[in-house]
C-alpha positions, 0 to 999 in steps of 0.5 A: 839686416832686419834694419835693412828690410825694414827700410826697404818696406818703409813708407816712401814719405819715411824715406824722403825723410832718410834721404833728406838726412843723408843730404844733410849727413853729406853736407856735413862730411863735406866741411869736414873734410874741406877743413883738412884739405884747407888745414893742410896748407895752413895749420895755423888756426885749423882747430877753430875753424874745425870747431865752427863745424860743430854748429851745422854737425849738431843741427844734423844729429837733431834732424836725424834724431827727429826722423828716426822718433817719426819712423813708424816702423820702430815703435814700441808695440804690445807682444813684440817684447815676447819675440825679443824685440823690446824698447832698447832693441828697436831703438838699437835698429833705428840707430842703425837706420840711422848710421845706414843713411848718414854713410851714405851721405859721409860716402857721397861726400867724400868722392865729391871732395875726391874730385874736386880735389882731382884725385878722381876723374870722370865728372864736369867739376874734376879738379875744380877746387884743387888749389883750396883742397891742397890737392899737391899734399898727400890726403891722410887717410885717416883723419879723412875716415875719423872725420866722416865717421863722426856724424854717423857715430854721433847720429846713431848715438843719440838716436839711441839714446833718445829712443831707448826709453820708450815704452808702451804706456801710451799706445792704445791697448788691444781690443778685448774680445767679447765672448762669443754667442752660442748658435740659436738651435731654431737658426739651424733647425730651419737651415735648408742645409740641414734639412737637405742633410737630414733627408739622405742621411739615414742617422739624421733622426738619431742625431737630432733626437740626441741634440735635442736631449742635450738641449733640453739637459742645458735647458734644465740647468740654466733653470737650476742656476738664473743668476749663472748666464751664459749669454750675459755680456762681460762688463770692461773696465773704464779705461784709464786716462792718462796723467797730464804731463808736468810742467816744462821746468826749463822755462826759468833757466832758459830765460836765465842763460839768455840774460846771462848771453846777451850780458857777456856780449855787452860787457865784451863788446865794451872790454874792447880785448881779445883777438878775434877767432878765424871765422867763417867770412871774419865778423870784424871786432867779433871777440871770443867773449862776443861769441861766448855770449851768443852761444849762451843766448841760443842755448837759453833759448832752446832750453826756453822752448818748451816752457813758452810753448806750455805758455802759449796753451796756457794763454790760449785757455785764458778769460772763458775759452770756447771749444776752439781755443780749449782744444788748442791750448790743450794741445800746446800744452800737451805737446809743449815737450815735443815741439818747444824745445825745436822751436827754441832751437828754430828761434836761436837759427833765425835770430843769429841769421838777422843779427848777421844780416844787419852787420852789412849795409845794402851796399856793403860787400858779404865776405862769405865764401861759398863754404859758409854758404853751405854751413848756414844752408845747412843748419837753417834747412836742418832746423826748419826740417827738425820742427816740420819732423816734431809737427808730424811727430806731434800729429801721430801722437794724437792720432787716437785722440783725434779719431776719439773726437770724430767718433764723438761727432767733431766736424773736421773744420773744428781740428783744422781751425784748432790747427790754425790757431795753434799755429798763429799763436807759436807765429805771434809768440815766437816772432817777436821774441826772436826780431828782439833777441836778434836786435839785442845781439846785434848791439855789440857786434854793430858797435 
């Protein structure tokens, strides 16, 4: 319930994001179940066509583990431990946000898939798919269930999983209170109000006569002991700064595992053996080994995210860098672990969409249907949304940085050109690296 009103009073951009999720969630649910209506039919090779469905799965659970860390209802905050309300509690109700808005999609795909089927009536495409969802065969009910239930559960899981290990370290601490000063006697002597209130009020002259005695008594005391102020302001201590991070160690292995991909497709490719697995369009002479080692090198490369992101800052702070390049880099580096390992993963997407886009001449027919359409729409759409989502994520993170710097006197033009280049040196670094990794894994799939 309280995950409930809190999406209701959640910001409109927080809920286009959960929107955007149950779309995603939708799409997902949808290719589930279509491979059990196509399994139906045919279930000869339905296990592998059900594992390409994991592809677009894990592109949804990334997205929706990205849009709840955005949800700035769900951050841990100092004094909500005390009410019960700690890290694991509010990670726990933004995993329930989360299964909220993923079965709402996983709903909404199965009454599309219904009418498609024509199981139900009452919309323009009723029965459209009949013959590709095997409508004459009866729907188990539940393998339907369990396969709309798997992005829900999985969302949520890693939502909390995620989540749970946030504290308060890095938030701002609360203001400290300073001690109030003591009202100045002569302020109110002169008061019009006081004066009015001492001419009609006949014990006036006894109360002032009393407020003076113990005026002069507090006098007299502050005399005895200088050195004990009451006035004297309460001196803070200096705020702590906050360690920098360490440096991403992935950046190695992730190189390492993308070799090792790009080799496994060389030597398959060359091997000539293996039966190609039932794939969505069917890559023709596409082996299982070929498809082992483009899954290694897209792995490597997510793990290799976060380290080249930590090298750009790096790069960008090289050979006496002016206050531009010094807080860019700063920033890279700072949020190398944040956005790196999303770009990666972006990085990964694009270049298997290039190195499937060069299997075909300009002239060649595409033998992919519209479900593959769908699963490639899905995991690009979710994975340039996930690095939007890390961006702002990012942004909040350095929100009480950012007002430190106007306080400081830092015209705005200064954090937009530092935007700026930080986003040129990602497009210059990343580009690149992704038309090659692209090229390499098209080698042995065009031979």
């Amino acid at each position: 319930m309280l995950a409930l009103r809190l999406g209701r009073g959640a910001h409109p951009l927080v809920l286009l994001r959960r929107l955007l999720v149950a779309a995603a969630s939708a799409g997902v649910g949808f290719l589930l179940l279509c491979t059990l209506g196509w399994a139906l039919d045919h279930p000869a090779g339905s296990q592998a066509r059900l594992l390409w469905c994991l592809i677009p799965l894990a592109a949804t659970v990334q997205f929706a583990v990205a849009t709840a860390r955005t949800d700035q209802s769900t951050l841990p905050r100092s004094g909500l431990s005390a009410v019960g309300l700690g890290p694991s509690r509010l990670a726990a109700l933004a995993a329930a946000s989360t299964a909220v808005s993923c079965t709402l999609g996983s709903a909404v795909a199965l009454l599309f898939f219904l009418h498609l089927r024509g199981d139900l009536t009452g919309m323009p495409f009723d029965g459209e798919a009949a013959k590709l969802l095997a409508a004459g065969r009866p729907l188990p009910l539940g393998a339907a269930l369990t396969l709309l239930a798997a992005v829900p559960v999985l969302a949520s899981a890693a939502t909390w999983l995620a989540l749970r290990t946030r504290t308060t370290a890095g938030l701002p601490p609360a203001p400290a209170r300073m001690p109030v000063r003591p009202v100045n006697a002569m302020v109110m002597a002169t008061d019009p109000a006081t004066d009015m209130a001492a001419d009609t009020d006949p014990d006036a002259d006894t109360r002032t006569a009393s407020g003076k005695a113990i005026e002069a008594a507090e006098a007299a005391d502050a005399a005895k002991a200088p050195d004990a102020a009451v006035n004297e302001p309460r001196v803070l201590p200096p705020a702590r700064v906050p360690e920098p991070g360490p440096t991403p160690a992935g950046l190695p292995w992730g190189v390492a595992i993308a070799a090792a991909g790009l080799a496994v497709e060389t030597y398959a490719s060359r091997g000539g053996g293996g039966t190609p697995p039932p794939l969505p369009g069917h890559f023709d002479g596409s082996s299982a080994g070929v498809l082992a080692g483009w899954a290694l090198t897209a792995v490597g490369l997510a793990l290799a995210g976060p380290g080249i992101t930590h090298l750009c800052g790096l790069l960008l702070q090289a050979v006496r860098p002016g206050a531009i390049r010094l807080l860019a880099g700063r920033t890279l580096m700072a949020e190398a672990r944040r956005i790196g390992r999303p770009l990666g993963v972006l990085c990964a997407v694009v270049s298997g969409a290039f190195a499937a886009a060069t299997l075909y001449g300009p002239g060649d027919e595409r033998p992919f249907g519209p479900l593959t359409g769908l699963g490639a729409a899905l995991v690009i759409g979710c994975t340039v949304a996930t690095v939007l989502t890390a961006v702002l994520e990012a942004k909040q993170a350095r929100v009480s940085t950012t007002e430190s710097l106007y306080r400081l006197g830092a015209p705005a033009t200064l954090l937009r050109t530092a935007a700026a280049v930080r986003a040129t040196t990602i497009l210059v670094v990343f580009a690149p690296l992704t038309w090659a990794v692209a090229a390499l894994a098209a080698v042995p799939l065009t031979n």
